[in-house]
PATORTOR-377665 format. One record per atom (N, C-alpha, C): residue in three letters; x, y, z. Coordinates in steps of 0.2 Angstrom, whole numbers, plus 2048, in hexadecimal, padded with zeros to 3 digits. Layout:
AlaXYZ;...
//
This chain:
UnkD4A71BE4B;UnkD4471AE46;UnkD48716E40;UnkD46710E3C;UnkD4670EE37;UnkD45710E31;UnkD49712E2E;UnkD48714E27;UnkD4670CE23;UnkD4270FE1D;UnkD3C70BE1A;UnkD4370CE12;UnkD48708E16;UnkD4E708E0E;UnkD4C702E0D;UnkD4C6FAE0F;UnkD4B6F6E10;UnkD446F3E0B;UnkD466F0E04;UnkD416EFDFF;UnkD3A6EDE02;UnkD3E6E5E07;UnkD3A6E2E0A;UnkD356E7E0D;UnkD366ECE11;UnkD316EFE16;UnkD2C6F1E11;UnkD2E6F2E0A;UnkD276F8E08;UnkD246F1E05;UnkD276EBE05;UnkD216E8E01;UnkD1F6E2E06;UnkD1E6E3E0D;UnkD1D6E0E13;UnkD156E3E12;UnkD0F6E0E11;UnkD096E1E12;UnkD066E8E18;UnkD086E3E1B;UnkD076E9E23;UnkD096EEE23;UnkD0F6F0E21;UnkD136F5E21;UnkD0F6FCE1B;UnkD106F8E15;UnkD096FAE10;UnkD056FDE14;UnkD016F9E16;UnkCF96FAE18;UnkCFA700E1F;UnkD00701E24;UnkD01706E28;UnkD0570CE24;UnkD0870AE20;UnkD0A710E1B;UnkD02714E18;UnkCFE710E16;UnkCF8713E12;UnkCF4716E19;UnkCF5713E1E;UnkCF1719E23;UnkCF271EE25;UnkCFB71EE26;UnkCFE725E28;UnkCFC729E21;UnkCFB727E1C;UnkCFB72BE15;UnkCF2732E18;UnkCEF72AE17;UnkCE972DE19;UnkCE672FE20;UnkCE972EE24;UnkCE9731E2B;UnkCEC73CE2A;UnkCF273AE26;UnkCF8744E26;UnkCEF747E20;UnkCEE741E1A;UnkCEA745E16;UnkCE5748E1C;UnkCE2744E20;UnkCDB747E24;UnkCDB74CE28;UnkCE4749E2C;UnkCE6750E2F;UnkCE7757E2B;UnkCEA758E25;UnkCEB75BE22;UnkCE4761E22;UnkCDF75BE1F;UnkCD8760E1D;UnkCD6763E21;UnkCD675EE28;UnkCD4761E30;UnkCD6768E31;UnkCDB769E2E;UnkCDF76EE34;UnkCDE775E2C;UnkCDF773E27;UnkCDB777E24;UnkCD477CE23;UnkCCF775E26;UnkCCB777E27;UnkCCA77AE2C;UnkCCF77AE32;UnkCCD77EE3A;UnkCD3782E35;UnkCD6784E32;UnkCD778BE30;UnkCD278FE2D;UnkCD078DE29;UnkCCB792E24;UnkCC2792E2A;UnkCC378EE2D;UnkCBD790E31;UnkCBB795E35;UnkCC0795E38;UnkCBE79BE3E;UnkCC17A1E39;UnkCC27A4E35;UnkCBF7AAE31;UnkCB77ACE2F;UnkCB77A5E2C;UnkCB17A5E29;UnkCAA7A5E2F;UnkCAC7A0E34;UnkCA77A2E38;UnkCA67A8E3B;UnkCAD7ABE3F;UnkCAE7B4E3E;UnkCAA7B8E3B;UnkCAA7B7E34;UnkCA77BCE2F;UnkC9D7B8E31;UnkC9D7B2E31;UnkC967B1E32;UnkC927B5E38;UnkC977B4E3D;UnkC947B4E42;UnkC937BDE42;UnkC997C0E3E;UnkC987C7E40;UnkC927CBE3B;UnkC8F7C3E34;UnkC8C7C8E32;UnkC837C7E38;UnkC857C1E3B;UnkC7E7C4E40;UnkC7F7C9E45;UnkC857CAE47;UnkC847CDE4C;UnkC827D5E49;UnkC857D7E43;UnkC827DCE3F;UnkC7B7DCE40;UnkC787D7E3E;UnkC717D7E3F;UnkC6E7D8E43;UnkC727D7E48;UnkC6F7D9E4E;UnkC6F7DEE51;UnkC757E2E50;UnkC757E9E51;UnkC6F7EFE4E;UnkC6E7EAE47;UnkC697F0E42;UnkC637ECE45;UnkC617E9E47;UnkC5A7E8E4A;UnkC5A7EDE50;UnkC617EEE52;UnkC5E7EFE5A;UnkC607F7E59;UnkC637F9E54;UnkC62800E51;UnkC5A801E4E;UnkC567FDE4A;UnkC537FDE48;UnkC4A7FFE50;UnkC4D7FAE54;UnkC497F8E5A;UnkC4A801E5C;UnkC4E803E5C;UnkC5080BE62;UnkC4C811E5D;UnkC4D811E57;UnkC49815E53;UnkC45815E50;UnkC41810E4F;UnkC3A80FE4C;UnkC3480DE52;UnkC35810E56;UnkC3080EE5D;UnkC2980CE5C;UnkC27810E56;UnkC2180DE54;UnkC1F805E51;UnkC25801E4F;UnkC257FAE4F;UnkC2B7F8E51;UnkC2A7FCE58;UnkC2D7F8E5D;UnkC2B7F1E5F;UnkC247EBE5D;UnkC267E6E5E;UnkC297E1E56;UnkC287E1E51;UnkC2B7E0E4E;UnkC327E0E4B;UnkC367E7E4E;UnkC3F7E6E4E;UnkC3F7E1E54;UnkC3E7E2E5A;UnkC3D7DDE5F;UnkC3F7D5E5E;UnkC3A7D4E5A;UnkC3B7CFE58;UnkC3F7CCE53;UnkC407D2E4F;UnkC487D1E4A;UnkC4F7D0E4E;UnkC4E7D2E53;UnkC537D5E56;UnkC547CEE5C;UnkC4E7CBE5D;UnkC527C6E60;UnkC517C0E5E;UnkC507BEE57;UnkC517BAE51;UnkC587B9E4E;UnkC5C7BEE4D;UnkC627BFE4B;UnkC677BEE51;UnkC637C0E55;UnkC697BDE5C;UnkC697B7E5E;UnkC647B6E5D;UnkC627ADE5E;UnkC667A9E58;UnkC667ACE53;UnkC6C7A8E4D;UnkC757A9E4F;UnkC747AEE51;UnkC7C7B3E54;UnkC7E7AEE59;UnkC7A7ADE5F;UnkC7D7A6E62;UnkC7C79FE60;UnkC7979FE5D;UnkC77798E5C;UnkC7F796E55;UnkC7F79CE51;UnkC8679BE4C;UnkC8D79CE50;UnkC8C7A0E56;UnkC9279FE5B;UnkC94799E5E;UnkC8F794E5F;UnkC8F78EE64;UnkC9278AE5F;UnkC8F78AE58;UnkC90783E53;UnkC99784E51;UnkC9978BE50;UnkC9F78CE50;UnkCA778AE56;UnkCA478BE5D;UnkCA6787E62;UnkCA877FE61;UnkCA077CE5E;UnkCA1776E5E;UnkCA3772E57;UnkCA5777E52;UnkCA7774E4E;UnkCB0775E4F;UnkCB3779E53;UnkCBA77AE53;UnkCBB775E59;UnkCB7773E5D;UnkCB9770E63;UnkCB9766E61;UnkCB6766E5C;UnkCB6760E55;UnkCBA760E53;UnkCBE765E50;UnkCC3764E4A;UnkCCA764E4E;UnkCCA767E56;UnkCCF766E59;UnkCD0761E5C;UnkCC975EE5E;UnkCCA757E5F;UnkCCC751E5A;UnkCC9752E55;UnkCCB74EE4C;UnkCD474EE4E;UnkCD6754E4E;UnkCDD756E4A;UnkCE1751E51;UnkCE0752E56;UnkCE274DE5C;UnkCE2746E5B;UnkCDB742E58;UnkCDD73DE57;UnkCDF739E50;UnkCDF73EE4D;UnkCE273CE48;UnkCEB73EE48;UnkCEC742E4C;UnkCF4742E4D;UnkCF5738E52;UnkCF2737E5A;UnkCF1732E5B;UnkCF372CE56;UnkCEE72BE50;UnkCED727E4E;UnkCF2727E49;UnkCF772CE47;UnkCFB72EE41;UnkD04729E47;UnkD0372AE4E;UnkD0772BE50;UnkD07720E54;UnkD01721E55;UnkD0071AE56;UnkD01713E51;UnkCFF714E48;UnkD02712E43;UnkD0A713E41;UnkD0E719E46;UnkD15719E42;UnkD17716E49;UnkD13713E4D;UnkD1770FE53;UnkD16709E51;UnkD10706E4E;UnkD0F700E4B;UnkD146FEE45;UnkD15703E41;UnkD1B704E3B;UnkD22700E3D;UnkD23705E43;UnkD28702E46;UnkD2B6FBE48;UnkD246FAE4C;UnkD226F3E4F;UnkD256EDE4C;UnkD226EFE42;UnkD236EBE3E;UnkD286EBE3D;UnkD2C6EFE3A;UnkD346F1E38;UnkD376EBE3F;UnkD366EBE45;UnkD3B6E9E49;UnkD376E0E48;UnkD316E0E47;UnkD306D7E45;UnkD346D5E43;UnkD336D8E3B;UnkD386D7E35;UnkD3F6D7E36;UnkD436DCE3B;UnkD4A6DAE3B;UnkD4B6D5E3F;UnkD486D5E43;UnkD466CDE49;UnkD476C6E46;UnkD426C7E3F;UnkD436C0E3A;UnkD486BEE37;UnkD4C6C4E34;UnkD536C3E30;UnkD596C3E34;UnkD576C5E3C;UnkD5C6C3E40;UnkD5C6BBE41;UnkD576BAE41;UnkD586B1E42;UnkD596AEE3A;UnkD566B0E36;UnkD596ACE30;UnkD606ADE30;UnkD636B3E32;UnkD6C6B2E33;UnkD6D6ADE39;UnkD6B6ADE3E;UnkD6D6A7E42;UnkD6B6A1E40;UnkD6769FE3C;UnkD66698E3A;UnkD6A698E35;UnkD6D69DE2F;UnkD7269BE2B;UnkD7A699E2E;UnkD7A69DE35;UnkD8169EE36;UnkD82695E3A;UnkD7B695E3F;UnkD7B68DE41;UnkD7E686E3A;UnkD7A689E35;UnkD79683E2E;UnkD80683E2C;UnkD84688E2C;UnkD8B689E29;UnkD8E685E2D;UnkD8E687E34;UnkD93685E39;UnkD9067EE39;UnkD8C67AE39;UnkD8C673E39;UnkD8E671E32;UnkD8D674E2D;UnkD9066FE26;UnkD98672E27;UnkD9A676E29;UnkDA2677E2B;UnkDA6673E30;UnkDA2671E35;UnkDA366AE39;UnkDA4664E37;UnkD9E664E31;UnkDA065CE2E;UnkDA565CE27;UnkDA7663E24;UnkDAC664E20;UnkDB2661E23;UnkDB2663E2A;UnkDBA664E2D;UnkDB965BE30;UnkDB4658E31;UnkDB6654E34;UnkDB864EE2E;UnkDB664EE28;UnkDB764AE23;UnkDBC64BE22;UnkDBF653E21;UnkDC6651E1F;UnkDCB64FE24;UnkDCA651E2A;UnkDCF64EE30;UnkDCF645E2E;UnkDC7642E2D;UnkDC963CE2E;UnkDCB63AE27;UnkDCD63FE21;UnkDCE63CE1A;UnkDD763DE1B;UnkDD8641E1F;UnkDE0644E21;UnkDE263DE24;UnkDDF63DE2B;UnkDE1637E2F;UnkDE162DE2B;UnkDDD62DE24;UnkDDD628E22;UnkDE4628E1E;UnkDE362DE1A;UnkDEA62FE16;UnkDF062DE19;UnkDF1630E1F;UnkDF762EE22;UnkDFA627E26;UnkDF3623E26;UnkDF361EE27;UnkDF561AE22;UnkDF261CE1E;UnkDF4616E16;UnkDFD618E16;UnkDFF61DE16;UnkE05621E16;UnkE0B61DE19;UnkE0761DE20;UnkE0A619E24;UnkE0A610E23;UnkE0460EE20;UnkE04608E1E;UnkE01604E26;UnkDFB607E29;UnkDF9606E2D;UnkDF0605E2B;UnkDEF605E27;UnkDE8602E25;UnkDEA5FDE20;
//
């Protein structure tokens, strides 16, 4: 992995704009996973106070015979909410466990793109050293060949051959 020491990487655009989605990819996981914590209490407690209701209608149903249809019908009102708040419940945690999956996905797909970038960019400065090191070695060739031929005149005049 790439550490982000590299100035250039933090003020590489792309890299910014995949740093700002991991930010807010962790924030959304974070809430998700919050929210599937405090949820399933809370729906617990919902659920349980129908099902309380349920019980007192159908106590209400066993000892009041003479309005016997009327708890009846209390009785399968509340049970009809008792599942109906069980189900949303099911599908509200079957939601948030599929959210927290893709936003891990997507948290994990961005720090492979990160990457991506990081090795572009060393890619690039790999070749700027290879064209610096080519640019040196060619003015160092016509350094050496000047003076060979400045060496070779000198000694000619030396020798009284020009």
């Amino acid at each position: 992995m790439i550490v982000m020491s590299d100035p250039e990487y933090l003020q590489d655009k792309k890299v910014q704009k995949i740093d700002s989605d991991i930010r807010n990819f962790e924030t959304q996981l974070q809430k998700s996973k919050m929210e599937l914590d405090g949820l399933d209490s809370r729906m617990d407690a919902e659920i349980q106070r129908y099902k309380s209701a349920v019980d007192a209608k159908r106590e209400a149903y066993e000892s009041l015979r003479s309005r016997l249809r009327s708890a009846e019908e209390d009785w399968k009102f509340a049970d009809k909410e008792y599942r109906s708040q069980d189900k949303k419940k099911e599908k509200k945690l079957s939601g948030l466990k599929k959210d927290i999956g893709n936003f891990q996905k997507r948290i994990k797909d961005a720090r492979n793109a990160r990457e991506k970038r990081f090795r572009e960019l060393d890619k690039n400065k790999e070749k700027l050293v290879e064209k610096a090191k080519r640019e040196k070695a060619k003015e160092m060739e016509k350094m050496k060949t000047k003076e060979v031929n400045r060496v070779e005149e000198e000694k000619r005049r030396e020798l009284g051959m020009s």
